[in-house]
Each structure stands twice: as C-alpha cells, then as structure tokens.
C-alpha positions as CSV (number, residue, x, y, z in Angstrom):
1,X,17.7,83.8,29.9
2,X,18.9,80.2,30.2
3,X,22.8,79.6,31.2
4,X,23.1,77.9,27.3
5,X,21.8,81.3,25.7
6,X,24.7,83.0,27.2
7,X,27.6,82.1,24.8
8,X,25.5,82.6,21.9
9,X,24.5,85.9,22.7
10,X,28.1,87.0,23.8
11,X,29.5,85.4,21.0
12,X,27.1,87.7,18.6
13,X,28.1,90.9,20.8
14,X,31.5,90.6,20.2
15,X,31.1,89.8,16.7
16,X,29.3,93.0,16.5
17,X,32.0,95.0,18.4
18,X,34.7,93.3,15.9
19,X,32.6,94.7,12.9
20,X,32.1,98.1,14.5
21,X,36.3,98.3,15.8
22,X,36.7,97.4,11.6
23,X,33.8,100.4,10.4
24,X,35.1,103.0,12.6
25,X,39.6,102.4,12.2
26,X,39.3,101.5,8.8
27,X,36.5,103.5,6.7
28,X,35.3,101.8,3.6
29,X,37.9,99.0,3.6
30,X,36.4,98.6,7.2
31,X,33.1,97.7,6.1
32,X,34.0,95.8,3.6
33,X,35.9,93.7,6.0
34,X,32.8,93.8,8.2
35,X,30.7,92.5,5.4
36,X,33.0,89.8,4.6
37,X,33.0,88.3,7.9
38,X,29.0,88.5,8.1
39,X,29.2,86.3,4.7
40,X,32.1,84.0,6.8
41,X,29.4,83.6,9.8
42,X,26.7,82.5,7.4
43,X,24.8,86.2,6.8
44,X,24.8,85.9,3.1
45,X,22.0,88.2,2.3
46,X,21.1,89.3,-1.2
47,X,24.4,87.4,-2.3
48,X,23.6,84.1,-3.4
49,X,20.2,85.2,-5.9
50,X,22.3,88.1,-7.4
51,X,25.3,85.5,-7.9
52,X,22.5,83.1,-9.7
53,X,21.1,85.7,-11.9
54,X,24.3,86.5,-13.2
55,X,24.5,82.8,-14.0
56,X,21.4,82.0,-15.3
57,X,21.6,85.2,-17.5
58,X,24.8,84.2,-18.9
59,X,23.9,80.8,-20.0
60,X,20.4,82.0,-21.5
61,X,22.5,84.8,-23.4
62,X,24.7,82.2,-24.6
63,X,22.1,80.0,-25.3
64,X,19.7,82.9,-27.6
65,X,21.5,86.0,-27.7
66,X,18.3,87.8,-28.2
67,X,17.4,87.2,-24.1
68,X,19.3,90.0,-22.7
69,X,17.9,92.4,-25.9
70,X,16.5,95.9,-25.0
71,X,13.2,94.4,-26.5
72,X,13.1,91.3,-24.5
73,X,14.2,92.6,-21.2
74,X,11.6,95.4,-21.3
75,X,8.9,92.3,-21.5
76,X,10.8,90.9,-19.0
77,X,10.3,94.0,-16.2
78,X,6.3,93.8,-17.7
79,X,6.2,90.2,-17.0
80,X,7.2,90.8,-13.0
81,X,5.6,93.5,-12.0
82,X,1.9,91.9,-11.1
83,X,3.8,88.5,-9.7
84,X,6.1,90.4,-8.4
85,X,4.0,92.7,-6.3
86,X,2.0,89.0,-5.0
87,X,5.5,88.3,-4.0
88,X,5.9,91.1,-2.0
89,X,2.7,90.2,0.4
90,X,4.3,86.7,0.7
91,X,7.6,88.2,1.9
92,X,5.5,89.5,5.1
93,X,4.0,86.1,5.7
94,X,7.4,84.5,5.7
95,X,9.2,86.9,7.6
96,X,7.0,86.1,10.3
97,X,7.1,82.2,10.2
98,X,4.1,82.2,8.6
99,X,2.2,81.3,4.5
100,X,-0.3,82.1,2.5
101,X,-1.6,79.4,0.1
102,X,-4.2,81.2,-1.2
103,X,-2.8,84.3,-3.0
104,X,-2.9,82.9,-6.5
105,X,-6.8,82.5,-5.7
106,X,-7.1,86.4,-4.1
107,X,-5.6,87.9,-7.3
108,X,-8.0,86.0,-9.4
109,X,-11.1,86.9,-7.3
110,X,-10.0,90.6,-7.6
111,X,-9.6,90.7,-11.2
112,X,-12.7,89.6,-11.1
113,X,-14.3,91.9,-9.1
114,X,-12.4,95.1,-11.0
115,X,-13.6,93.8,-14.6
116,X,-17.3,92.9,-12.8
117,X,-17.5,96.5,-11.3
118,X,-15.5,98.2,-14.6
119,X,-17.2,96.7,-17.3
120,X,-20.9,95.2,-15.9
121,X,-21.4,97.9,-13.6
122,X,-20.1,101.0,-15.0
123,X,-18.4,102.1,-12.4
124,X,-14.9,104.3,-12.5
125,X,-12.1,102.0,-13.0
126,X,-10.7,104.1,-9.6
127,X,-13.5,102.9,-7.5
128,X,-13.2,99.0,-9.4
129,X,-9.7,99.1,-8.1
130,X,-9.9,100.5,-4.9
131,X,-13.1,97.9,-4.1
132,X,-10.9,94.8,-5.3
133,X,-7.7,95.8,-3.0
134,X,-10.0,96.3,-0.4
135,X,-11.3,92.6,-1.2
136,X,-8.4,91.6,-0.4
137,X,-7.4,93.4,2.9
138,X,-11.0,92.1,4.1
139,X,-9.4,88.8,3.6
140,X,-6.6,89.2,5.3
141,X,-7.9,90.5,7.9
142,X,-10.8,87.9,8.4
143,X,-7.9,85.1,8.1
144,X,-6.0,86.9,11.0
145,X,-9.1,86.6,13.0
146,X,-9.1,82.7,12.6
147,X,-5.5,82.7,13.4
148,X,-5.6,85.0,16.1
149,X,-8.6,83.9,17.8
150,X,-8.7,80.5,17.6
151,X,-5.1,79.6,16.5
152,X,-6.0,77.9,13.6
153,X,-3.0,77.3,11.3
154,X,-2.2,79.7,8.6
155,X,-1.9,76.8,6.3
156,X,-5.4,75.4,6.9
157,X,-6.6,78.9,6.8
158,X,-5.0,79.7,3.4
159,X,-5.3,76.4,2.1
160,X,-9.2,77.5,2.8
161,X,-9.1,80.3,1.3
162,X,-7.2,78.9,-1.8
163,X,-10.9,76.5,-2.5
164,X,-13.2,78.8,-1.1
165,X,-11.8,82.3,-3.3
166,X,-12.0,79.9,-6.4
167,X,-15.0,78.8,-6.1
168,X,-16.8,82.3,-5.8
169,X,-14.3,83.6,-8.6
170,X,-15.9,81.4,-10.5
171,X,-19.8,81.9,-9.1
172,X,-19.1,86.0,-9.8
173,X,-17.8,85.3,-13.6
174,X,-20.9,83.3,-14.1
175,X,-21.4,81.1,-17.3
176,X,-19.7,83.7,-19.8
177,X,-16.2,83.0,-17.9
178,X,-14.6,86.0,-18.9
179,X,-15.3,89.4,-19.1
180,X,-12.8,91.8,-21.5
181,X,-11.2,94.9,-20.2
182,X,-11.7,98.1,-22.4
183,X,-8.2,98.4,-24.9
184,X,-9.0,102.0,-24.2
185,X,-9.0,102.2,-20.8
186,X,-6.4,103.9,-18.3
187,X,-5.9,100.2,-16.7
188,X,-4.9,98.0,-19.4
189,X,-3.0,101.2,-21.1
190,X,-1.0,101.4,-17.9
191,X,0.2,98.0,-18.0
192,X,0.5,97.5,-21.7
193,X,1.7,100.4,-23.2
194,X,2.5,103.4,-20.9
195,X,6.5,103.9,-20.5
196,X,8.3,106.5,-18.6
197,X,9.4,109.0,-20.6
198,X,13.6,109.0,-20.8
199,X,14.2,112.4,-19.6
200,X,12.1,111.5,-16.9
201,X,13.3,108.1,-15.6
202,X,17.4,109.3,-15.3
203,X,15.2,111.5,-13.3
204,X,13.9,109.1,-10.8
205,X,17.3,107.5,-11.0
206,X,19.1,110.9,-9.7
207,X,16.2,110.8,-7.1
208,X,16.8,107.0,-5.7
209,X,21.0,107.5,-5.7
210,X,19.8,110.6,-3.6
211,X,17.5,109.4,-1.7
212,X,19.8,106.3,-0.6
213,X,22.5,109.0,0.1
214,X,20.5,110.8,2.3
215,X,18.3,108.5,4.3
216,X,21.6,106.9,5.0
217,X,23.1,110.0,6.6
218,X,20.2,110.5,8.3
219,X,20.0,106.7,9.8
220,X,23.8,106.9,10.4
221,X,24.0,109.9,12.5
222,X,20.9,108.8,14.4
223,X,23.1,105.7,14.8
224,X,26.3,107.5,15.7
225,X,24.7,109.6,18.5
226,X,23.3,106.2,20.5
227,X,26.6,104.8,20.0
228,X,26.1,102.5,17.4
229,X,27.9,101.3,14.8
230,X,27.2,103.4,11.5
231,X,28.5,103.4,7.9
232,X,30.8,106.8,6.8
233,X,30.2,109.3,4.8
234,X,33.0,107.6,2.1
235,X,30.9,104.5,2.2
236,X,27.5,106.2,1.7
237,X,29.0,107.6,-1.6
238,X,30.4,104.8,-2.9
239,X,27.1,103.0,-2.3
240,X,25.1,105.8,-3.9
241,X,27.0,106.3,-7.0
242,X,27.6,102.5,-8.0
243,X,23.6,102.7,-7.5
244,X,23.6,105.7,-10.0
245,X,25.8,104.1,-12.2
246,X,24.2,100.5,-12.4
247,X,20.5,102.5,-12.9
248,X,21.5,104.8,-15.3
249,X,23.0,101.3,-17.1
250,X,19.5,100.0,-17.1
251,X,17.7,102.9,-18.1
252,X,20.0,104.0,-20.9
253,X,19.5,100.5,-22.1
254,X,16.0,99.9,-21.8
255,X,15.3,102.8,-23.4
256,X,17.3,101.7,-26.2
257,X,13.9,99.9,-27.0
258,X,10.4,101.1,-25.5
259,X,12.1,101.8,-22.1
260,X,11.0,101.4,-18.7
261,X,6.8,101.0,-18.2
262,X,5.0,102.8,-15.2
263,X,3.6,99.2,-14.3
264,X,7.2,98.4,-13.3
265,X,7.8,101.8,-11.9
266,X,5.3,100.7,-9.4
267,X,6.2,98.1,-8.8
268,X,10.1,98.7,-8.2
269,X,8.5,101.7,-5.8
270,X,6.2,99.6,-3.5
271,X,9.1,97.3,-3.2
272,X,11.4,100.6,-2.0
273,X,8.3,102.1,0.6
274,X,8.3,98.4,1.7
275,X,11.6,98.7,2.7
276,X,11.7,101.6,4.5
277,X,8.7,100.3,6.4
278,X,10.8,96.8,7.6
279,X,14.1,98.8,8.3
280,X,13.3,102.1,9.5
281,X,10.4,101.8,11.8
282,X,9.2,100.6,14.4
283,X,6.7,98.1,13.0
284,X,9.7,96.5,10.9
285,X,11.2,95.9,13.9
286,X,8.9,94.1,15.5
287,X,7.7,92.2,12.2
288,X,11.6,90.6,12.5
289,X,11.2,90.0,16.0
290,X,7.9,88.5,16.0
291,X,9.3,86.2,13.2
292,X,12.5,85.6,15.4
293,X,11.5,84.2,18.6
294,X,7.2,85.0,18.9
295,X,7.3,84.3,22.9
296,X,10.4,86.7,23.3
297,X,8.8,89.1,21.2
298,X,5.9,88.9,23.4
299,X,7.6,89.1,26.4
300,X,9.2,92.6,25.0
301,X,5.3,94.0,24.3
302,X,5.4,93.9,21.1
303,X,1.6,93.6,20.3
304,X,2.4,90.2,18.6
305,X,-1.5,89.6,17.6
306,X,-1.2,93.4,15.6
307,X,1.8,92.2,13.5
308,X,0.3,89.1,12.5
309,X,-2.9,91.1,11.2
310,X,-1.3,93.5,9.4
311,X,1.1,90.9,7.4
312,X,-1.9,88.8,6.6
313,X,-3.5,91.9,5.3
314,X,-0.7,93.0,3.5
315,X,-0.3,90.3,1.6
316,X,-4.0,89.7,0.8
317,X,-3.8,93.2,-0.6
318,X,-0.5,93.2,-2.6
319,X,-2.3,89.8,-3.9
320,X,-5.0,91.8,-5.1
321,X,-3.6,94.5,-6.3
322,X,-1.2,91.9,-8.6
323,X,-4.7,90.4,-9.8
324,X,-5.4,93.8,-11.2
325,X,-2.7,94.2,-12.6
326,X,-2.6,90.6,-14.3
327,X,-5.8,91.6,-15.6
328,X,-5.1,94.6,-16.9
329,X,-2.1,93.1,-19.0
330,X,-4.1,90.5,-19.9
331,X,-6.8,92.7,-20.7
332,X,-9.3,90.5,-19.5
333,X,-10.2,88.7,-16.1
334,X,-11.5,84.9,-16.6
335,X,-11.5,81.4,-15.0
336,X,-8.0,80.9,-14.9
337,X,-6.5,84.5,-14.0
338,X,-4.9,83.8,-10.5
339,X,-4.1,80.4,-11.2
340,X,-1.7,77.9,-13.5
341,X,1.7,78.7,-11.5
342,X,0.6,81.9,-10.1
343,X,0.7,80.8,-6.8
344,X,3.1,79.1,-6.7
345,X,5.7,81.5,-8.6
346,X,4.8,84.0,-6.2
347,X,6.1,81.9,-3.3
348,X,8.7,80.6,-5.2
349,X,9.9,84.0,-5.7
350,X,9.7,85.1,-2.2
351,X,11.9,82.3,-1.3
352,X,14.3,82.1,-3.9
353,X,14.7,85.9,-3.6
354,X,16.2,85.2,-0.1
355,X,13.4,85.3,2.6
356,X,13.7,82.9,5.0
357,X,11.0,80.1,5.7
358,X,12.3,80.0,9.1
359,X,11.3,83.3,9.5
360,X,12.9,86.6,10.6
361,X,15.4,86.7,7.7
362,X,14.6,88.8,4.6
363,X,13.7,91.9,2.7
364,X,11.7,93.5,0.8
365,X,14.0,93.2,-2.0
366,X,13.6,89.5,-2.4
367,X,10.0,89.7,-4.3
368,X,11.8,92.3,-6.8
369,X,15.0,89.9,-7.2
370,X,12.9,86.4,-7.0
371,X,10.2,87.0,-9.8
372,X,13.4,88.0,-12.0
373,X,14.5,84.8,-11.3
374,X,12.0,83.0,-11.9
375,X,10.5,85.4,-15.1
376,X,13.9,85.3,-16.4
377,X,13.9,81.3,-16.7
378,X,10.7,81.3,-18.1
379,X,11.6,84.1,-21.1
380,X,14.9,82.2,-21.5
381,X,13.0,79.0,-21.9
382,X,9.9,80.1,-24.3
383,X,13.3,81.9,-27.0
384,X,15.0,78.4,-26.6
385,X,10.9,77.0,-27.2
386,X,11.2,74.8,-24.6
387,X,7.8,73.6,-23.4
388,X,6.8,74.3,-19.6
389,X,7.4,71.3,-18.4
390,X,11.5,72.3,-18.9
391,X,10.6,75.4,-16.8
392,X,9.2,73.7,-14.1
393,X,11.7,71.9,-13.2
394,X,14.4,74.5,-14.1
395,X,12.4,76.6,-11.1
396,X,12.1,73.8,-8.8
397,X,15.9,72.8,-8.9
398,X,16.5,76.7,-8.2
399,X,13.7,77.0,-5.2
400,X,15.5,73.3,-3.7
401,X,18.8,75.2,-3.9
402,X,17.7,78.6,-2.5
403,X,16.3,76.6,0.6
404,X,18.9,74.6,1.0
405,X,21.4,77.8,1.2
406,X,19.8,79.1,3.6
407,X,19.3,76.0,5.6
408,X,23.3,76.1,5.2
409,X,23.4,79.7,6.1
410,X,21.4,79.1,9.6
411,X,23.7,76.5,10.3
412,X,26.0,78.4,10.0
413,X,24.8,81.1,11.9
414,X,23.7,79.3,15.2
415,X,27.1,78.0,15.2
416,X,28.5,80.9,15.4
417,X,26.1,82.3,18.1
418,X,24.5,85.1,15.0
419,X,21.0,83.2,14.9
C-alpha cells in the first residue's frame, strides 16, 4: 500500500466506526443516522431511481389518470419482466467493469431456437427452453474465453456477438421469418394470462417480510459474533413490516384488476436469489471486488478469470431466458424479436437502476427498479399517444442523469476516502 492510500483508507475506517458507535448507542435512530451520513459521503444507493419514479409517476398520473390504474399497472409488471430479467445479466457485467452489447441479439437467437425446437421440431416446450438458455450460457462462456485468453475487449467481443447472433437468428428463421407459438401452450399462457391466485400472493408476501426478518437475524448475529457492526432486532422489524405493508399495498391493488402474473413472479424472484448470491456469499464478494480494484482482487486470490466467466455467462443466460419470455408474450419469435430498443433498454435499465459503470457499485435490485423506469415512461407516453421518438429522448435525458449522479456520487465518495 502506497503512503497516499493511507488517509483514504483511515478515513473510511473511522467512518465505519462512527456509523457503528451510532448503530450500537442509539438503536433505530442510530441507523438511521448511520444511513444519513452514507447519503452525506456520497453512498446514495437505491435513493435517487426510487426518488425519480415517484416523480415520473406523479407527472404521468397527472397527466392520464388512467397510468397508475389496477389495469394498466398489471401490463406494466408484464411489460418488465422479460427486459427486466436481460437487465439483470447486465447488472453482472457492470458490476465488474465490464458490457455486453450483444444481449438484445442472444434473446432474439433464443426465441428463435425455443419456437424452432417447439413448433418445427416437436419437441417439449421444457427441453425448447432449457436448449435456448443453454444457448446462451455457451455464449457466454465462449466470450469469456476470448476475454480471458487473449484479453480481447468485452466490447469488441460483444459488439461481435451483437452482428454475428443476428445474422444466424436470421439464417435459423429462414425465408418464412416467423414462426407462431401455440395460444395453447404452457409458455405463451404463462406469460399472457396466468396470474397468482390472491390468497396465494399475500402468501408469498407474508413469506418475503419473513424471510427479510430472518435472514437478517441470521446475517446480524453472524456479524455481531466477529465484531461487526450489525442492524438490531428493532430495526429488522421495522424494515420487515414496512416491506409487509408496502407488498400487501401492491397486491391488494393489483388484484383489484387481474392481479399479479407468474411471469413477474419470476421475475421479482430471480431478482431476490440474485441478491442473496452478491450479498451473502462468497462469490458476491469477490464479484464487488473484482469490479473494485481487479489487480487487488488478484493479489487477494480471488480466482479473478472464474468471476469474469461466470458474469459473462450469467448474463448470456438471463438474456436468453428474457428472449423466451419475449416470445412467449409475443406469441411468436421473428426477425425483429431481440431487437428495436431491446438492447439498449436492457442496459439502460441496469444503469438507470443504479449500477455503476465504473464498476463495483450495485445490486441486483437495479434491473427490477430500472425496467420500471424505463417501462413506466414508455406506458405513460403511448396513454398520452405520444409517438416513440418522445420516449426516446424522455429515457435518454433519464440514463444522462442517472450517470451523471453517480459520477457525482464517486466524487463524492473518493473525497471522502469511501471509494
């Protein structure tokens, strides 16, 4: 460590020790102060896209006061789910410093494939499924090997892979250019018109204010017996019944209407596993280090070549997977499924939803708070029938702000000696 690296890093260990001295004399008035002075030293987190969403839903509402309907919102959670779950493989590549160009192109090759093997072939829709996500983790795992190996950027590799995945999309469709999905079928049922039943989802609301009550004991005593600063049992509470509360809200209102669908359901819970995985395990903690400084990261043995193959498989496959599922909504895979703004609304969404392009900032949550961002300006805009050219630049001013925030927030944070 270099004599310059010192004051930064005591700087940030005393700025830890303040917010830990704050927890542990003050309960849950502590933590809030603690949280307060992250947002101070430029630690913003999830604040900034949850402040815009309340904004851009309040001006849409007042705008068309059918956009925050039951009806229109549960088209709204339909709409994100297969960008949403693309979003989520981009979150991995930006977390460690790196993107992926081409996952607008891998969702359209697998929906492809699926309808190819479903409907030409005969096959179980299971196996079509299966064969496309695997498509996509063979990807990702021969772009790793390029990046790896022979260090080539994962912009030329992606950028690659955007023209080379849309080229045999197109050979596999052949001169018919579309192929229908069966109305029928378990696929396009599942995305179109299969909703939770309402006893059942304040079920699996009771079971995710649980489950955040109890995995947070559990991380807060492992916490508390290394010596750590950990959250009390008061704050856990309040944390998991303002969770129970705001869910049940959502529920009780969606299924005012149709309700909540399984497509969403999915996606909401790939989005929570996701999170577990980056906070609780090892592998998350080396996917932020990696992302953080690669060379100290090395130098700590993390297996740096290991965490840069399995993000570039991840988010081949969560790109494929959304192809399915685009598919299946759409009830048909042609020419132009995986592309339009695809790609670019699945980045967008990663960014905007507050991961980092600097890399080693972000969470899982930003796919799932992005694409509503970015669906909810397009369903604002097609009620107030606005054309898309009104939404593309609606989304770009809201990308151009998101970056610049957290270009701000670093800043802020190196200042402050929390980089």
């Amino acid at each position: 460590m270099t004599t310059t690296d010192q004051p930064a890093e005591q700087t940030a260990v005393a700025t830890d020790l303040q917010d830990e001295r704050l927890r542990r004399s003050s309960g849950l008035r502590g933590t809030v102060d603690a949280q307060v002075r992250r947002i101070k030293d430029g630690d913003l987190g999830v604040l900034p896209v949850v402040a815009g969403l309340v904004v851009i839903w309040g001006v849409l509402q007042a705008l068309n006061p059918i956009f925050l309907s039951s009806a229109n919102l549960v088209n709204l959670t339909l709409e994100c789910a297969s960008v949403g779950i693309i979003a989520l493989g981009v979150v991995f590549m930006l977390l460690v410093g790196q993107i992926d160009l081409s996952v607008g192109s891998v969702s359209g090759l697998s929906s492809a494939i699926v309808a190819i093997l479903f409907v030409d072939k005969g096959l179980p829709v299971v196996v079509a499924i299966v064969a496309a996500v695997l498509a996509g983790a063979v990807v990702g795992f021969a772009y790793s090997l390029m990046f790896n190996r022979f260090g080539v950027p994962s912009f030329v590799i992606t950028l690659a892979g955007l023209l080379g995945f849309l080229g045999l999309q197109l050979y596999l469709l052949g001169a018919q250019g579309s192929i229908n999905l069966p109305f029928d079928s378990g696929l396009v049922k599942f995305a179109q018109l299969w909703f939770v039943p309402p006893w059942l989802s304040y079920v699996l609301v009771v079971l995710a204010a649980g489950g955040l009550l109890v995995t947070g004991l559990a991380h807060s005593r492992k916490r508390a017996a290394a010596g750590l600063s950990h959250r009390g049992l008061t704050d856990l509470g309040v944390r998991s019944a303002v969770l129970l509360l705001l869910l049940g809200f959502v529920v009780f209102y969606l299924n005012q209407t149709r309700g909540v669908g399984w497509m969403f359901v999915l996606f909401v819970g790939l989005v929570l596993v996701m999170h577990y995985l980056l906070s609780r395990t090892k592998w998350g903690r080396s996917v932020y280090a990696v992302g953080g400084n690669v060379e100290a990261a090395r130098r700590a043995g993390i297996n740096v070549r290991l965490v840069y193959t399995s993000c570039f498989m991840l988010c081949t496959s969560f790109a494929a997977l959304g192809g399915v599922l685009a598919a299946a909504r759409l009830a048909a895979a042609n020419q132009s499924s995986g592309g339009g703004d695809v790609n670019l609304n699945a980045i967008a969404a990663a960014v905007i939803g507050g991961t980092s392009l600097f890399g080693g900032r972000g969470t899982a949550f930003a796919a799932l708070l992005g694409v509503l961002v970015i669906q909810s300006i397009s369903s604002g805009l097609t009620l107030l029938s606005l054309d898309s050219s009104f939404r593309f630049m609606v989304t770009g001013a809201v990308l151009m702000l998101a970056v610049a925030l957290d270009s701000a927030a670093r800043r802020t944070r190196a200042s402050s000696g929390r980089a």
